[in-house]
N, CA, C and O of each residue as an XYZ file, in Angstrom:
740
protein
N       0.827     -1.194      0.000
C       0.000      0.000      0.000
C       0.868      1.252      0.000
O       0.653      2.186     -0.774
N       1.938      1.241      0.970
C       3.165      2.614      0.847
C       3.262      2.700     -0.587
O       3.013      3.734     -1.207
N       3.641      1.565     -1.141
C       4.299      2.092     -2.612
C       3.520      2.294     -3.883
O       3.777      2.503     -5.068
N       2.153      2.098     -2.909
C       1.055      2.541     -4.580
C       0.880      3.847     -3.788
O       0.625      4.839     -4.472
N       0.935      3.942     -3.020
C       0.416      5.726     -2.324
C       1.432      6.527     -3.069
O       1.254      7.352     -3.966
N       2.505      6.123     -2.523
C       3.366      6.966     -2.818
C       3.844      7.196     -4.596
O       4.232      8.311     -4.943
N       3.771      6.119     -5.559
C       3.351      6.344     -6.907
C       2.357      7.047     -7.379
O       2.501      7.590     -8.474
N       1.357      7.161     -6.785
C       0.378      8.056     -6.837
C       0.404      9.466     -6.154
O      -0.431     10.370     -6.202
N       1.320      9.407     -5.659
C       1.722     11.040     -5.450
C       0.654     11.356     -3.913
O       0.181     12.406     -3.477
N       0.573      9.889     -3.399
C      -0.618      9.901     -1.836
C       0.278      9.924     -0.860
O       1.461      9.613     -0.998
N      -0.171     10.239      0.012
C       0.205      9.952      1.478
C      -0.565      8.754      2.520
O      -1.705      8.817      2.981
N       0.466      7.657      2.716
C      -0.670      6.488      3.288
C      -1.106      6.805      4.652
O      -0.127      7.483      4.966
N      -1.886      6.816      5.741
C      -2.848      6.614      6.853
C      -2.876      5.570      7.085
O      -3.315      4.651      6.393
N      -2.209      5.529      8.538
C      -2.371      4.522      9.467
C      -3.009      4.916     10.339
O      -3.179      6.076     10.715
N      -3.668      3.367     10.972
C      -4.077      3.774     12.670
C      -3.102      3.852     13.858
O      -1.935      3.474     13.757
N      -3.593      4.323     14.912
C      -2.411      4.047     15.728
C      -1.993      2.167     15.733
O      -0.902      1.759     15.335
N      -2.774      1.514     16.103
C      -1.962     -0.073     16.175
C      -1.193     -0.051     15.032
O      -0.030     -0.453     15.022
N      -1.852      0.458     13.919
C      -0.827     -0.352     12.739
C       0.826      0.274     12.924
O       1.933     -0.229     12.736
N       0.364      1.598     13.379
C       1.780      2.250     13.519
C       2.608      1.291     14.774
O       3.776      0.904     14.774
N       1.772      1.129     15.578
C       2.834      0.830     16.576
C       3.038     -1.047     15.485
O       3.874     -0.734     14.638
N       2.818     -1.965     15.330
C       2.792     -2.873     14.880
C       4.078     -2.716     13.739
O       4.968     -3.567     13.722
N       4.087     -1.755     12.959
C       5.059     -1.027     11.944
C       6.453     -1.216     12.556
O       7.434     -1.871     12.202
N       6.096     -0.096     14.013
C       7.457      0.404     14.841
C       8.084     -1.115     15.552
O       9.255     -1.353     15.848
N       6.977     -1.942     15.690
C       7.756     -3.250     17.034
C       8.504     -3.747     15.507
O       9.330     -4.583     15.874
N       8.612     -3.616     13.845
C       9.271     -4.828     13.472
C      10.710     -4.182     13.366
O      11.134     -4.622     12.298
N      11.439     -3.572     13.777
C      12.316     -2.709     14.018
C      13.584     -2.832     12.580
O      14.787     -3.082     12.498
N      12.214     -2.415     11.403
C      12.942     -2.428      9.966
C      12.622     -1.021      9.657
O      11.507     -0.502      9.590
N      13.848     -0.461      9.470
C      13.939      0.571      8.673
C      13.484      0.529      7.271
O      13.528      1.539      6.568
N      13.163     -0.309      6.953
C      12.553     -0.361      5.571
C      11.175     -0.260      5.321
O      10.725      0.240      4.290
N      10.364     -0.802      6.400
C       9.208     -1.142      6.230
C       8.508      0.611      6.884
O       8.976      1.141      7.892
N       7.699      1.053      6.297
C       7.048      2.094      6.609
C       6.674      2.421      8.129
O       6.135      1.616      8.889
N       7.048      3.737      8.455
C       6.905      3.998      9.908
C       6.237      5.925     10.123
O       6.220      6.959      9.455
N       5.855      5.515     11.280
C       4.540      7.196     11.417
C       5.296      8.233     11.211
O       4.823      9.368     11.170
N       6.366      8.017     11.081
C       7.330      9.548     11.121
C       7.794      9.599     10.136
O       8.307     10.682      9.857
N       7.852      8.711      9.309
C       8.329      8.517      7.460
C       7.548     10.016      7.057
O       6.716     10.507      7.820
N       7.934     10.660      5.761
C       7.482     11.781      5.165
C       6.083     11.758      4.644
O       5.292     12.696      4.736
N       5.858     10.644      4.109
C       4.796     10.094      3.384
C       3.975      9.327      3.951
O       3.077      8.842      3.263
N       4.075      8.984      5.488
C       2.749      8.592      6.389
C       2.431      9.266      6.953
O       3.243     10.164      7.177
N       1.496      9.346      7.402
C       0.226      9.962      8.061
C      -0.509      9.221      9.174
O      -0.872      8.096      8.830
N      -0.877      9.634     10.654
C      -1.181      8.474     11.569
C      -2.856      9.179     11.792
O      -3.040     10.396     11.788
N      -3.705      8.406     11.935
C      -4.963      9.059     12.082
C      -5.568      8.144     13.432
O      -5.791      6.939     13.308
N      -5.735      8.667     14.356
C      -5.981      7.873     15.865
C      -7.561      7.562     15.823
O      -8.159      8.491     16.366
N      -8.479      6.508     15.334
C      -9.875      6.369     15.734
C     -10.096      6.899     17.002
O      -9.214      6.998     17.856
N     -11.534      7.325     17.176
C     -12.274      6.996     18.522
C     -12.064      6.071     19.078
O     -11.423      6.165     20.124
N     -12.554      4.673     18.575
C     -12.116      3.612     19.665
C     -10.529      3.306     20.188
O     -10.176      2.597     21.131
N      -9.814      3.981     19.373
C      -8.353      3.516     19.781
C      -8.226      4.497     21.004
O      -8.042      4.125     22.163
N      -8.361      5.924     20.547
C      -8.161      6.841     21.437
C      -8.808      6.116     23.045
O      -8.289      5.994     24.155
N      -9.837      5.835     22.624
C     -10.712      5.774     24.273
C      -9.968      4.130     24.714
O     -10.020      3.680     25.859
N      -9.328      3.441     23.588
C      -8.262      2.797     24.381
C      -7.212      3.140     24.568
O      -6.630      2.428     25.386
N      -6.716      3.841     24.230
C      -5.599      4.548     24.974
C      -5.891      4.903     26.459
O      -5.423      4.280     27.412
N      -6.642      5.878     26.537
C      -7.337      6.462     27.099
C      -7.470      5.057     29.187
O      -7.008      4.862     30.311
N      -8.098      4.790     28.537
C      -9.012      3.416     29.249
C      -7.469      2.750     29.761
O      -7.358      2.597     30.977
N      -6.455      2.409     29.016
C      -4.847      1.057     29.265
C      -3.873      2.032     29.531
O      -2.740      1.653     29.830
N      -4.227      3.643     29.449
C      -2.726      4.372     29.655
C      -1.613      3.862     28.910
O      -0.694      3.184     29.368
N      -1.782      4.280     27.599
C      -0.932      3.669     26.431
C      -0.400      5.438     25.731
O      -0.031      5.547     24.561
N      -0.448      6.332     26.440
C      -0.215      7.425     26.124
C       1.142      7.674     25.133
O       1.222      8.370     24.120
N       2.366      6.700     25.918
C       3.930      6.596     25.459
C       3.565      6.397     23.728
O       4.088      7.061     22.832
N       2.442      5.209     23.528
C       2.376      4.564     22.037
C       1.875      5.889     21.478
O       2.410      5.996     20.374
N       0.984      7.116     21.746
C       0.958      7.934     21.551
C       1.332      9.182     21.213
O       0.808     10.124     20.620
N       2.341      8.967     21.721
C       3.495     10.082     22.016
C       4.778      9.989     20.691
O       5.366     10.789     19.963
N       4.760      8.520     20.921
C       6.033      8.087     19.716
C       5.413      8.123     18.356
O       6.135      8.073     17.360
N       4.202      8.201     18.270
C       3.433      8.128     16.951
C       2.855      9.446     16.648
O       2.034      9.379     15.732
N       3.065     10.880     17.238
C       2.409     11.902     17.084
C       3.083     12.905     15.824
O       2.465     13.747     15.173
N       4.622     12.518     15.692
C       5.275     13.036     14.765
C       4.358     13.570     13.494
O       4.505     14.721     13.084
N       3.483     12.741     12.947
C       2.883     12.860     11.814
C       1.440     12.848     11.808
O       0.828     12.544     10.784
N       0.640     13.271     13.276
C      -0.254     12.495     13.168
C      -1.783     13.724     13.062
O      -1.645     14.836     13.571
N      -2.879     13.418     12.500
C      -4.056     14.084     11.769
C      -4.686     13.722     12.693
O      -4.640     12.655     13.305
N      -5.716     15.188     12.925
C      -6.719     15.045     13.859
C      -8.199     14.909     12.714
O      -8.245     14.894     11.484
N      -8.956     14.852     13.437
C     -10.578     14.725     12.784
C     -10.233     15.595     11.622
O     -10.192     15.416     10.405
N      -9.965     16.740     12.533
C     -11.076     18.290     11.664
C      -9.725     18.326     10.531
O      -9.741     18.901      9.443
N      -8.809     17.705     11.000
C      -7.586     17.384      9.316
C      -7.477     16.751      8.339
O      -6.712     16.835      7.378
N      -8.817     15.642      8.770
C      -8.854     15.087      7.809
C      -9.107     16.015      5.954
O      -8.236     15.814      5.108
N     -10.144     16.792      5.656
C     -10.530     17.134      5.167
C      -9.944     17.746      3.926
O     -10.335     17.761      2.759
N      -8.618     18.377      4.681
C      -6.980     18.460      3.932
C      -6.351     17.913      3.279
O      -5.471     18.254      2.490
N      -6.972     16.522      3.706
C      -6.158     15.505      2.923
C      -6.901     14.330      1.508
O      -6.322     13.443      0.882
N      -8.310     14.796      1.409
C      -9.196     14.049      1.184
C      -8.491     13.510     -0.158
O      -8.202     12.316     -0.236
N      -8.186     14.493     -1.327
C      -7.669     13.929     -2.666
C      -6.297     13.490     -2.746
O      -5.812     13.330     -3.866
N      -5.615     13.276     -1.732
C      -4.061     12.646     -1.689
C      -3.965     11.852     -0.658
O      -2.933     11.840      0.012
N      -5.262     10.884     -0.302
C      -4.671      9.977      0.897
C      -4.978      8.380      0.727
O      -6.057      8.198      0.164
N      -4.478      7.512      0.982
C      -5.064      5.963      0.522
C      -4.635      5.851      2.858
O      -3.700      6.230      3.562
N      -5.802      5.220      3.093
C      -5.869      4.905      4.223
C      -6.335      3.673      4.551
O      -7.519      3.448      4.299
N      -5.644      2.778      5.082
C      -5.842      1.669      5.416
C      -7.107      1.319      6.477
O      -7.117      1.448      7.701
N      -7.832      0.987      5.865
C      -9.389      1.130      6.420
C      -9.367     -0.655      7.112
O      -9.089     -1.765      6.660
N     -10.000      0.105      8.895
C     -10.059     -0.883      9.870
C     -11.288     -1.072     10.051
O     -11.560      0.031      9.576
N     -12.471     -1.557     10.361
C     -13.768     -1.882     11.297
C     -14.292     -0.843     11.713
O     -15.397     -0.353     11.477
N     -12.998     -0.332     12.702
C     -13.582      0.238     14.301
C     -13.655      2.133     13.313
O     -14.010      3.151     13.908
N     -13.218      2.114     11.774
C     -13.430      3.328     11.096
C     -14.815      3.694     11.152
O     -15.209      4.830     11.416
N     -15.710      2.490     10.841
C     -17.041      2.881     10.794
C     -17.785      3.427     12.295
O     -18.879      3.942     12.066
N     -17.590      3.420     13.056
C     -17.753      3.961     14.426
C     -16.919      5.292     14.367
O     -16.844      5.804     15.484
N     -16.220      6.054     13.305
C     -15.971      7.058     14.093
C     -16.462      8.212     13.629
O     -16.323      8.258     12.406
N     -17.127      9.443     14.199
C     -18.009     10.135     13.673
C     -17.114     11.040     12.363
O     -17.609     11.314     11.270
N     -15.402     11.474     12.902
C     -15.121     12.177     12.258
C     -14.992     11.915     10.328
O     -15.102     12.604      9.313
N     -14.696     10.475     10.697
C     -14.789      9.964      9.161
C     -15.569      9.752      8.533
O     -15.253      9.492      7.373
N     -16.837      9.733      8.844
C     -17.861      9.737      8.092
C     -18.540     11.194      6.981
O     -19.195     11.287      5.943
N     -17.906     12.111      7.961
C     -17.942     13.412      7.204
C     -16.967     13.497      6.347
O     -16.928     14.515      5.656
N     -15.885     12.416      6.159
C     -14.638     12.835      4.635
C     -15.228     11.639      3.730
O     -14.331     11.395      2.923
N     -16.175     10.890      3.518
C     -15.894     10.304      2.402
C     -16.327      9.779      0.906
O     -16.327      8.774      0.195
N     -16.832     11.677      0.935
C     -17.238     12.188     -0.745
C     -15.840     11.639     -1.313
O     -14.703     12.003     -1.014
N     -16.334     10.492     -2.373
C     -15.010     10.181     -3.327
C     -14.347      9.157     -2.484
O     -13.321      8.927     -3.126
N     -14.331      8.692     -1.831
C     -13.533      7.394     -1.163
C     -14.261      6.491     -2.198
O     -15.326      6.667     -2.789
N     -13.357      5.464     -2.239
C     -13.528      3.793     -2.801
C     -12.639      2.679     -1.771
O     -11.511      2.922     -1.341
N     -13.260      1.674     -1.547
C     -12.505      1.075     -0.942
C     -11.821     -0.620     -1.739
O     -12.455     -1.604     -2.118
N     -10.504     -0.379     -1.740
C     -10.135     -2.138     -2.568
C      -9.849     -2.929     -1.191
O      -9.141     -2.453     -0.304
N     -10.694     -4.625     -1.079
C     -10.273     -5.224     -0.627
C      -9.064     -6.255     -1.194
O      -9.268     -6.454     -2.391
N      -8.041     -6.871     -0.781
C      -7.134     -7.101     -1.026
C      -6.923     -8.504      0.064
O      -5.876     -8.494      0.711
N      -7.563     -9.297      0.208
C      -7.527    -10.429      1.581
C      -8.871    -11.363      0.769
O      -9.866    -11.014      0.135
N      -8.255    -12.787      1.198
C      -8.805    -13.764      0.676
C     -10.374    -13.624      0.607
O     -11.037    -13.571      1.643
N     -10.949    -13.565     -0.651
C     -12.495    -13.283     -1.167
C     -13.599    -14.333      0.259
O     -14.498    -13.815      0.922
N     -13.181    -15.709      0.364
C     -14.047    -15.969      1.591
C     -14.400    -15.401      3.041
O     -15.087    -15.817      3.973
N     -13.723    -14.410      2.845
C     -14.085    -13.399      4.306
C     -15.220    -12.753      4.014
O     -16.101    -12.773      4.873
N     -15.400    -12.225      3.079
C     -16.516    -11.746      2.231
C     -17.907    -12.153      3.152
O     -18.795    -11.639      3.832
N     -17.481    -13.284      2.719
C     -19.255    -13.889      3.364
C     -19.602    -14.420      5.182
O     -20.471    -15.123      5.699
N     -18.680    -13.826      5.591
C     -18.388    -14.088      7.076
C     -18.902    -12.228      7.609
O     -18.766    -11.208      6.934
N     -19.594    -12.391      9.265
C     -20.550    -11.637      9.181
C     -19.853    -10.127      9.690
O     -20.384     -9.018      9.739
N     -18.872    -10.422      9.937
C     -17.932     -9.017     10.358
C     -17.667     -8.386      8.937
O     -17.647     -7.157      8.871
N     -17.442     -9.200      7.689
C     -17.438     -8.251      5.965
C     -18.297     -8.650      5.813
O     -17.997     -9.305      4.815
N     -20.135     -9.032      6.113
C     -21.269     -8.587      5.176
C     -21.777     -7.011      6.141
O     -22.478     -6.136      5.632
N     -21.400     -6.969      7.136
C     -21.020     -5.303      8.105
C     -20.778     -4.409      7.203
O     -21.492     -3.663      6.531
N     -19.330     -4.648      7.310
C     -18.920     -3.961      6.095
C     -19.176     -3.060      4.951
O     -19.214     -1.863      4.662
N     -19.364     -4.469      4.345
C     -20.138     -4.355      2.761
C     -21.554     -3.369      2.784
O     -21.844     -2.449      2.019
N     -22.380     -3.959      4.045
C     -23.264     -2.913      4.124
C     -23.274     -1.493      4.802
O     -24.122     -0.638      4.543
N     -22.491     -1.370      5.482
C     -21.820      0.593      5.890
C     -21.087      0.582      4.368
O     -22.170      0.916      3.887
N     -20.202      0.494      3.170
C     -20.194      0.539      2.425
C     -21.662      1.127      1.079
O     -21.896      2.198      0.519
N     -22.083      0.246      1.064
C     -23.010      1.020      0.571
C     -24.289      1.298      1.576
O     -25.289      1.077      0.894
N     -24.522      1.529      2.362
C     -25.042      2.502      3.023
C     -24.155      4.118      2.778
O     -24.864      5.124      2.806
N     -22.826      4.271      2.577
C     -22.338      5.466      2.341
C     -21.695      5.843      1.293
O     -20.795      6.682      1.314
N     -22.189      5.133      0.084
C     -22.311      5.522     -1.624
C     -20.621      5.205     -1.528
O     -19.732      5.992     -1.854
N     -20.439      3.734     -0.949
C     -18.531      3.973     -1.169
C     -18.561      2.543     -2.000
O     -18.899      1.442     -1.567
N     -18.015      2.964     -3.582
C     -17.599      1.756     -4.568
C     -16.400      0.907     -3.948
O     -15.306      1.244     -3.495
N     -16.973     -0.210     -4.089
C     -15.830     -1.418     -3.262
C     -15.218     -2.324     -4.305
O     -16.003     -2.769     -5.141
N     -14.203     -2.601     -4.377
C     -13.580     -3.522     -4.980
C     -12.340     -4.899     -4.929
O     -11.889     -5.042     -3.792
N     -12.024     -5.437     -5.499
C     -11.064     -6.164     -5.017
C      -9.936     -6.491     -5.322
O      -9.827     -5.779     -6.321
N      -9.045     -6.986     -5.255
C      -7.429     -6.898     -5.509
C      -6.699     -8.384     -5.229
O      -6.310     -8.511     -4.068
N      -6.524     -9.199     -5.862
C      -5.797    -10.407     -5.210
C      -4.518    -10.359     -4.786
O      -3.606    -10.013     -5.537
N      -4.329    -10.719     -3.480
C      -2.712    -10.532     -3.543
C      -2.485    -11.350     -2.447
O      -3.337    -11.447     -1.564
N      -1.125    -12.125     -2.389
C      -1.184    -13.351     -1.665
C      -0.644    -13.270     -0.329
O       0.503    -12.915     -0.057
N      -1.558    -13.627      0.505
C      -1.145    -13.776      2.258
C      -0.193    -14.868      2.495
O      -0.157    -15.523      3.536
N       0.707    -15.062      1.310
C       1.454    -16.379      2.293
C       2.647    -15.898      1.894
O       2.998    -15.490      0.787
N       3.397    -16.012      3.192
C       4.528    -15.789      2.837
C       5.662    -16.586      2.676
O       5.511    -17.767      2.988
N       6.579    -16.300      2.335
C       8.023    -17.710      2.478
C       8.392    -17.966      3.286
O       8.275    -17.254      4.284
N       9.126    -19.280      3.298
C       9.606    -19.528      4.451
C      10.682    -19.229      5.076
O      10.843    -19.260      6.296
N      11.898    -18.760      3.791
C      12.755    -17.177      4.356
C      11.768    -16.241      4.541
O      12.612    -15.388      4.816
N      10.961    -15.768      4.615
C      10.539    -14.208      5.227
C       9.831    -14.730      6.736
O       9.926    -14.167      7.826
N       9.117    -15.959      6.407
C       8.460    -17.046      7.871
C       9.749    -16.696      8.929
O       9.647    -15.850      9.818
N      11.174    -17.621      8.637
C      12.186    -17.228      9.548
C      13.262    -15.736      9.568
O      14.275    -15.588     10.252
N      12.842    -15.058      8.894
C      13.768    -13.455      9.236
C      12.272    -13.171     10.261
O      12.836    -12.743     11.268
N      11.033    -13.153     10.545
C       9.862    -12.891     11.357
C      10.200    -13.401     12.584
O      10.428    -12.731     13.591
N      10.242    -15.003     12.456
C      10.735    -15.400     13.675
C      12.127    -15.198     14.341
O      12.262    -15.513     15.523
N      13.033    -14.752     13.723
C      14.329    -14.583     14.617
C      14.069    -12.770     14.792
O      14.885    -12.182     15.502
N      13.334    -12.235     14.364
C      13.250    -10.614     15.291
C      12.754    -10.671     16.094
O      13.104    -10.096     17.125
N      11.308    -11.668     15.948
C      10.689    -12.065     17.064
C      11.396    -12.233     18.307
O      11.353    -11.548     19.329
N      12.221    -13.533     17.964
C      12.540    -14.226     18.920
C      12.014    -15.035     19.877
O      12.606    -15.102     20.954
N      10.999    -15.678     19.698
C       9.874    -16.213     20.780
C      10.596    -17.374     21.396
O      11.557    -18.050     21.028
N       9.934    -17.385     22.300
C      10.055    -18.227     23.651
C       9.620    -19.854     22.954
O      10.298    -20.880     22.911
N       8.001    -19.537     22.379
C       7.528    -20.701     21.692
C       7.311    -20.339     20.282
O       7.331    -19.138     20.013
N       7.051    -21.432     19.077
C       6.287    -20.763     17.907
C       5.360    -21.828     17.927
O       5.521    -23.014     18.218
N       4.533    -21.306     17.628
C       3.026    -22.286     17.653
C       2.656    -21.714     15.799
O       2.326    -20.616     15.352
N       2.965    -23.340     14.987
C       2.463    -22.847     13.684
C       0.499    -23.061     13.382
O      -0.147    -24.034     13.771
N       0.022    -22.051     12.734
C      -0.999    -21.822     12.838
C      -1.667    -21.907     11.020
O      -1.137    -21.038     10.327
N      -2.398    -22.540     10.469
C      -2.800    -22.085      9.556
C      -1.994    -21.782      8.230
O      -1.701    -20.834      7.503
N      -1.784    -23.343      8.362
C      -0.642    -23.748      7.134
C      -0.868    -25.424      6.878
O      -1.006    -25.905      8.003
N      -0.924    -26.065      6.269
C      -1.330    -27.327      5.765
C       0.227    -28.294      6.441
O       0.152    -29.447      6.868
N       1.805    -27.289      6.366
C       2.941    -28.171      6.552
C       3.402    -27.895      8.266
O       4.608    -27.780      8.485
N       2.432    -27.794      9.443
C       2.965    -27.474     10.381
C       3.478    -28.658     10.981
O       3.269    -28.498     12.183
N       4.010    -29.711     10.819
C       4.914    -30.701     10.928
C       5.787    -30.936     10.771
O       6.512    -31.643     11.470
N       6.160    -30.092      9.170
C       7.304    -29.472      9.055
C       8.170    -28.252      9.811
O       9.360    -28.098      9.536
N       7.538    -27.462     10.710
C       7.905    -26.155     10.867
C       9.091    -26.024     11.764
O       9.674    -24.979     12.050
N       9.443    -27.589     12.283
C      10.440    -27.926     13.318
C      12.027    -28.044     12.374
O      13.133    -28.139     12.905
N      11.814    -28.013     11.192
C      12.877    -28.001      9.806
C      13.503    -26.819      9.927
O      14.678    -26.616      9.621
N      12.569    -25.846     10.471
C      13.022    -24.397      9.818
C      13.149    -23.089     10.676
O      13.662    -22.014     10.365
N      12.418    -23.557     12.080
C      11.829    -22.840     13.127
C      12.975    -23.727     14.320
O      13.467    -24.854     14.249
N      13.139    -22.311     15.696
C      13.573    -23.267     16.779
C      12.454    -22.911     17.827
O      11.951    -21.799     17.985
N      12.256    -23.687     18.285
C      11.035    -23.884     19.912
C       9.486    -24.124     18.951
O       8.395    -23.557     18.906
N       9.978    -25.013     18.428
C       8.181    -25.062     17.585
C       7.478    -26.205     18.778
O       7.870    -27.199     19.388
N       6.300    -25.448     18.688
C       5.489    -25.882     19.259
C       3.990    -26.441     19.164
O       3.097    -25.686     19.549
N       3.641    -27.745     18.664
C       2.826    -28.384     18.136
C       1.530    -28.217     19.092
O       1.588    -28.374     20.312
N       0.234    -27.843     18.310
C      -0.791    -27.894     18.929
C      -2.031    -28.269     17.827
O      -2.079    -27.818     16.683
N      -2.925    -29.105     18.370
C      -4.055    -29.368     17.330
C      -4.889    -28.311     17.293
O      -5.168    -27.548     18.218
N      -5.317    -28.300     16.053
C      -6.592    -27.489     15.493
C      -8.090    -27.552     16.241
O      -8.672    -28.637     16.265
N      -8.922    -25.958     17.067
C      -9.414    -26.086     17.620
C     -10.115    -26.931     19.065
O     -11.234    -27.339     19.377
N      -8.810    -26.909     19.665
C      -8.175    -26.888     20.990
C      -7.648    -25.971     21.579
O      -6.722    -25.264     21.181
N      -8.375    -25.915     22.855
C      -7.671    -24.445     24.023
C      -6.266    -24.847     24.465
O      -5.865    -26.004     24.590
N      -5.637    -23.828     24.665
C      -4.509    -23.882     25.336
C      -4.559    -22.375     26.076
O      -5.175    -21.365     25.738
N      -3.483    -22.669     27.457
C      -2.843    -21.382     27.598
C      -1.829    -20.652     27.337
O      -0.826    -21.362     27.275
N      -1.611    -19.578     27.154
C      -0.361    -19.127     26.521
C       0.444    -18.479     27.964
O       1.567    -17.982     27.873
């Protein structure tokens, strides 16, 4: 998404999590709130979690760049914003989005699951053309292990992969668990 924004002469919008999520992978490469060309836009619900967990610090480190409501409006024809859920709950965005379109880009069977038929319907409930984009959620298994050694985890529990039997090949502290079974972490 950075690099179609930024081909397009946009500025991308994050939320605060995504920013902080950005900042924990501690790559200078990968897009961050203080980059020139991001933009951090704090929801209502994030704020009032902030607010609520005293997460002020995640706040603080992410303010470099960051748009209030009444800023949005500034930005309406140069911004691609990574659109979350908790967007539709917030009053200020509902007043910017003459001319928004939204592309989904995540496997088409979510679609019909009831958190995206939500969606789909605040979508057109607010005259916003939706579309879609294929692009693949899986990643390699060099990029699987450069993830896990920044990580560094204690355990890896593989999740939602057909070869997690394998993952002891490639991974250290793997940790085998069956499909739909509790555990504690």
């Amino acid at each position: 998404m950075f690099r179609a924004a930024r081909r397009s002469g946009r500025l991308l919008f994050v939320d605060l999590y995504t920013a902080v999520v950005l900042e924990a992978t501690g790559r200078d490469t990968i897009p961050q709130s203080w980059w020139d060309d991001v933009r951090v836009y704090v929801p209502f619900g994030q704020r009032v979690h902030v607010k609520e967990h005293r997460l002020f610090d995640h706040l603080r480190r992410h303010s470099a760049n960051r748009v209030y409501g009444e800023g949005l409006a500034a930005y309406r024809d140069r911004a691609v914003m990574l659109f979350r859920p908790l967007l539709m709950r917030d009053p200020a965005i509902g007043a910017e989005l003459d001319g928004a379109a939204l592309t989904y880009s995540m496997w088409p069977g979510y679609l019909e699951q009831d958190g995206c038929r939500r969606v789909l319907a605040w979508l057109e409930a607010n005259g916003i053309p939706f579309g879609t984009i294929h692009t693949s959620g899986h990643a390699s298994a060099r990029d699987l292990q450069r993830l896990a050694s920044a990580l560094a985890p204690t355990r890896l529990v593989p999740i939602h992969s057909f070869e997690t039997a394998r993952f002891g090949e490639y991974f250290a502290n793997v940790e085998q668990r069956e499909d739909g079974v509790w555990w504690s972490v």
